[in-house]
C-alpha positions as CSV (number, residue, x, y, z in Angstrom):
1,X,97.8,131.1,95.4
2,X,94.7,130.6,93.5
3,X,92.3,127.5,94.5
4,X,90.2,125.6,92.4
5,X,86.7,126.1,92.7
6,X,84.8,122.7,93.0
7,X,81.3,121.6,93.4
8,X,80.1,123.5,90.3
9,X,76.3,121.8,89.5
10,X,76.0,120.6,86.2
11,X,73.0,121.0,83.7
12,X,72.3,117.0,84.8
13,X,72.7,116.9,88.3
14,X,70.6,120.7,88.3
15,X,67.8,118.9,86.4
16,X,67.9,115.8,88.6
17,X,68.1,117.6,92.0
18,X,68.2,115.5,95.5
19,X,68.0,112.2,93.4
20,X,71.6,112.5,91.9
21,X,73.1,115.4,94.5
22,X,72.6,113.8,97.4
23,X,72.0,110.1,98.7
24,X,71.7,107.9,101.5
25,X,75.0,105.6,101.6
26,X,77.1,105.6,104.4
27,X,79.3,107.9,102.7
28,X,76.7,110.2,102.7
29,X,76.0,109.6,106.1
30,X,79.6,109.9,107.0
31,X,79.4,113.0,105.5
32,X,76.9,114.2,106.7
33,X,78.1,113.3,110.7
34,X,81.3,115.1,110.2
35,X,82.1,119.1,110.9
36,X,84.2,119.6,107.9
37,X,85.4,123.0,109.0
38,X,87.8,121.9,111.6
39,X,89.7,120.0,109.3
40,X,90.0,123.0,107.0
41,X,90.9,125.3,109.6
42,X,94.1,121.8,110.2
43,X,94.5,122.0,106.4
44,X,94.4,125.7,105.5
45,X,98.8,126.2,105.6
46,X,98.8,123.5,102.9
47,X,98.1,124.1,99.0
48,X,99.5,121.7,96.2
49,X,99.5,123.1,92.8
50,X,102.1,124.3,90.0
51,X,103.7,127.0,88.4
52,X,100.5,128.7,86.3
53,X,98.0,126.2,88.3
54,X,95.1,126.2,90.7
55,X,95.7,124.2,93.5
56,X,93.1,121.7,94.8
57,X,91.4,122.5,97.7
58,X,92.9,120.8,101.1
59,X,89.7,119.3,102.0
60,X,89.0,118.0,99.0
61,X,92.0,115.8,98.5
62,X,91.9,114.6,102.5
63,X,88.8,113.3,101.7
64,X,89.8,111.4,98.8
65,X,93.1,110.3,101.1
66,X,90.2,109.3,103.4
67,X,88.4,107.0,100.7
68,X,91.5,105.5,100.1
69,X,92.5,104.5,103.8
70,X,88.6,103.2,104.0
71,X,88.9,101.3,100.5
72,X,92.2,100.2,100.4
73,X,93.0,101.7,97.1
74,X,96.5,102.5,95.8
75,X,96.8,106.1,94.3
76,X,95.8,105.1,90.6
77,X,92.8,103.4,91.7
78,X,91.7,106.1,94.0
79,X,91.9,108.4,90.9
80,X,89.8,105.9,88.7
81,X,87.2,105.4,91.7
82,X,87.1,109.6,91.6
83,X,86.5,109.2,88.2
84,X,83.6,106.7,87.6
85,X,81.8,106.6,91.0
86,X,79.2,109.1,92.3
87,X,79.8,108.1,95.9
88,X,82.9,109.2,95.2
89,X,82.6,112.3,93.8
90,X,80.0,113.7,96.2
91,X,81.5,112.7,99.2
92,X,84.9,114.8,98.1
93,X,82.6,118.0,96.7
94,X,83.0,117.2,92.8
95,X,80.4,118.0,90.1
96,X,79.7,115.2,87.2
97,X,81.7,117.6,84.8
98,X,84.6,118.3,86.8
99,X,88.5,117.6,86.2
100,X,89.5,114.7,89.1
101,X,93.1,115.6,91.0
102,X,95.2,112.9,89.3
103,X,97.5,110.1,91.0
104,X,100.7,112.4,91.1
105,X,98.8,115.2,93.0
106,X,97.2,112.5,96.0
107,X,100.6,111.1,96.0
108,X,102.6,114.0,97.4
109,X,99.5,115.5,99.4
110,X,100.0,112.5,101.4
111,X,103.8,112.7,101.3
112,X,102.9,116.7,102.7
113,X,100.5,115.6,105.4
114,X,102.8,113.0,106.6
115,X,106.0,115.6,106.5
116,X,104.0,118.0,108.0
117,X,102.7,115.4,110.7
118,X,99.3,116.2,110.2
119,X,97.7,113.0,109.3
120,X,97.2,111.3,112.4
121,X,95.9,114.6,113.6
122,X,93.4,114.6,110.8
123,X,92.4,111.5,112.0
124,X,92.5,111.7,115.4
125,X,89.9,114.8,114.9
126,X,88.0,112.1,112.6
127,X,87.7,109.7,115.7
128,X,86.8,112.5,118.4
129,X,84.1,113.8,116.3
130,X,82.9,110.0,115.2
131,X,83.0,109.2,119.2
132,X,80.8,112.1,120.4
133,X,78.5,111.1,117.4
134,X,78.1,108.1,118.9
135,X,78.9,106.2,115.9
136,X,82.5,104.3,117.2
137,X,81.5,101.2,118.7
138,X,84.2,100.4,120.5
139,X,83.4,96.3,120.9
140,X,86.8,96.2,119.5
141,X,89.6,97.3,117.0
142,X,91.1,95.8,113.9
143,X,94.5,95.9,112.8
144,X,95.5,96.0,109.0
145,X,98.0,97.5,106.7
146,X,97.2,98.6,103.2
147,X,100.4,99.2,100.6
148,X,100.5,102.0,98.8
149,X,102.7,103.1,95.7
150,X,104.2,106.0,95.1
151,X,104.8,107.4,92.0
152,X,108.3,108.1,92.1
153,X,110.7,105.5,90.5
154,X,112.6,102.9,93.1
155,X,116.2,103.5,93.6
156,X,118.7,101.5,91.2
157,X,122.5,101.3,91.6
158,X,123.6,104.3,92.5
159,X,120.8,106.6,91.5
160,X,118.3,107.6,94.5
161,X,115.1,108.1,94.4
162,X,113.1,111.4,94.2
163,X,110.9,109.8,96.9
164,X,113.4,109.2,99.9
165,X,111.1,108.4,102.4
166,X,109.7,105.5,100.1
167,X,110.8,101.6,100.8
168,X,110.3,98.8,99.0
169,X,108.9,95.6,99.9
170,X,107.8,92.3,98.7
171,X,104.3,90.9,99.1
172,X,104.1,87.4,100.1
173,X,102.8,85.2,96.8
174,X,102.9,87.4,94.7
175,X,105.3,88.5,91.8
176,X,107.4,92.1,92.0
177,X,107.7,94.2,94.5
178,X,105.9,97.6,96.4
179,X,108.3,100.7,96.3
180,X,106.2,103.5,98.5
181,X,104.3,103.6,101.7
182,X,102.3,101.2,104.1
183,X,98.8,103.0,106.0
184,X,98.6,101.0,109.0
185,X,95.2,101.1,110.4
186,X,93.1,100.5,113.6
187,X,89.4,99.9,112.5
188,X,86.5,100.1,114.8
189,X,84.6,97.0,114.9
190,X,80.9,97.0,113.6
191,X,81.0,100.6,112.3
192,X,84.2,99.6,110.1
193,X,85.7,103.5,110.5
194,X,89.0,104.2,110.9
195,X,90.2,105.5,114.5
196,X,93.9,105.4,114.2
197,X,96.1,105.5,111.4
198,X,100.1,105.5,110.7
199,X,101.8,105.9,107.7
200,X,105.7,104.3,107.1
201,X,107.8,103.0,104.4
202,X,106.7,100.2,102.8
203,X,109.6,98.2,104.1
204,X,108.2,98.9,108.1
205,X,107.0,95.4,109.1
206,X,103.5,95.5,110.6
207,X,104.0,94.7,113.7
208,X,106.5,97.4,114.6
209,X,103.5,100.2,115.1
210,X,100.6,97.9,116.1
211,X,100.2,99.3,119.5
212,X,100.7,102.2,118.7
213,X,97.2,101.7,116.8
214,X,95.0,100.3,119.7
215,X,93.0,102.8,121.3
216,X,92.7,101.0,125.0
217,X,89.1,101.5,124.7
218,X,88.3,98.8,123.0
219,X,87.7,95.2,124.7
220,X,88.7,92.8,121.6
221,X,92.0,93.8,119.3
222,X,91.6,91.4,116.0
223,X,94.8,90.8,113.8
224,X,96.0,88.2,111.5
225,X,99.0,86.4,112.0
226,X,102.0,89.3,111.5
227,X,100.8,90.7,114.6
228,X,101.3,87.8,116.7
229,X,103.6,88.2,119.5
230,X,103.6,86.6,123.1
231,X,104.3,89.7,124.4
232,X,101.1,91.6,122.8
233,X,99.0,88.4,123.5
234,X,100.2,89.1,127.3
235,X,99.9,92.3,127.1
236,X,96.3,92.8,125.9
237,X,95.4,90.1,128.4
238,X,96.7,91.8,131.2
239,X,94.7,94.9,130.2
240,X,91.3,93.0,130.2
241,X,91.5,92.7,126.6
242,X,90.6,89.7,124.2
243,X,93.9,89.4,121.8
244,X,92.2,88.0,118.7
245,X,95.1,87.8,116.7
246,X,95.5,84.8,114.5
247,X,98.5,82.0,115.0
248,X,101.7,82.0,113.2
C-alpha cells in the first residue's frame, strides 16, 4: 500500500530556514528527546487509508494521538490545532502546504491501536525512553480522564452503532451527552508528560482503572474527587505514598 510522503519544505519555510523549521518549545524538545524509530518499528503492521488512497504514515498520526492525550483535545479539535498551529505541524512532520489527516482518519487510528492493543505499548516505550532521559520526575503522578468523541453516530432504538466499542456518557453540568471513548491518564508531576494511559468507553467510570495508572514510583498520587475511595487512600498510604485525592 502506498504511504503518503510528508515533510515536503515549502518555498516559505525553504526561505526561512531554522527560524520557521525548527524551534525551541517543549514540543520541540520532546521531539527532539525521543528515538522515533522504535515506535515505527511498533507501528509498521498498521496503515489506514482507502480504496485509491495513500495512507498516512503510522508515526505521523501517533504523534498527533499523542498531542491530543497531552492537550486534551477531542478529534475535531485535534484536526483544527494540525491545521492552524506550527507547533503542531512540526512536531508530527508536516510542511506549511500540506493536506492535514482529518477527524475520521485519527478516529479509527485510535480505534486500531486500541484493537490491536498497542497503545499502552506506545506509551509505555514513551515513558522508558522519557525515564532514561531523565526528564520523568517522578515527585508524583496525576490522575485525569479526557472524553473523547467518536465519529460514528450513537445507537438509537434498535439500530447499533458502527462504533461498538463506543459508550455514551453524561458530563456533569453540562447539557447532552459524550458517545465515544475516555483516555485515562497518569501524568508525571513537574514535567506534565504522560507515563500511563488507558483507553475505555466513555461510559467506564474513572475510578475503575485508576490503579491501574499509578506507576509505584512515584511518592504523591493527585486526583480530584471521582477517585476517592477509602480503600485507595489506604492503599497508597500503606505503600509510603501521599494520596492527594480531593474529598467527595
Amino acid at each position: 500500500m502506498a504511504v503518503k510522503q510528508t515533510g515536503q519544505l515549502s518555498l516559505a519555510e525553504a526561505f526561512l530556514g531554522n527560524r520557521l523549521a525548527g524551534g525551541s518549545s517543549p514540543l520541540d524538545r520532546l521531539c527532539g528527546l525521543v528515538k522515533w524509530y522504535r515506535f515505527e518499528k511498533l507501528l509498521a503492521p498498521l496503515r489506514d487509508g482507502g480504496p485509491g488512497r495513500a495512507a498516512w504514515p503510522p508515526l505521523l498520526l501517533f504523534k498527533a494521538l499523542l498531542l491530543q492525550s497531552l492537550y486534551g483535545l477531542s478529534d475535531r479539535e485535534l484536526e483544527e490545532a494540525l491545521g492552524d498551529r506550527l507547533s503542531f505541524r512540526r512536531f508530527v512532520g508536516l510542511g506549511l502546504e500540506e493536506s492535514i489527516p482529518d477527524h475520521t482518519v485519527l478516529s479509527r487510528f485510535r480505534n486500531l491501536l486500541v484493537g490491536e492493543g498497542l497503545l499502552e505499548k506506545l506509551f509505555g516505550e514513551l515513558d522508558r525512553q522519557l525515564e532514561k532521559a531523565g526528564v520523568i520526575l517522578k515527585r508524583g503522578t496525576m490522575l485525569d480522564a479526557t472524553l473523547i468523541n467518536t465519529v460514528s453516530v450513537p445507537p438509537t432504538g434498535e439500530r447499533p452503532s458502527k462504533d461498538a466499542e463506543a459508550g455514551s456518557t453524561v458530563r456533569q453540568g453540562k447539557k447532552g451527552f459524550t458517545f465515544g471513548y475516555k483516555a485515562h491518564v497518569g501524568v508525571d508531576e513537574g514535567s506534565g508528560l504522560i507515563r500511563t494511559v488507558i483507553t475505555t468507553a466513555a461510559n467506564v467510570n474513572d475510578t475503575v482503572v485508576a490503579d491501574r495508572l499509578i506507576c509505584g514510583d512515584e511518592k504523591t498520587v493527585w486526583a480530584d474527587a471521582a477517585y476517592d475511595t477509602h480503600a485507595r487512600r489506604a492503599r497508597l498510604k500503606a505503600e509510603g505514598k501521599r494520596p492527594r485525592i480531593a474529598r467527595r
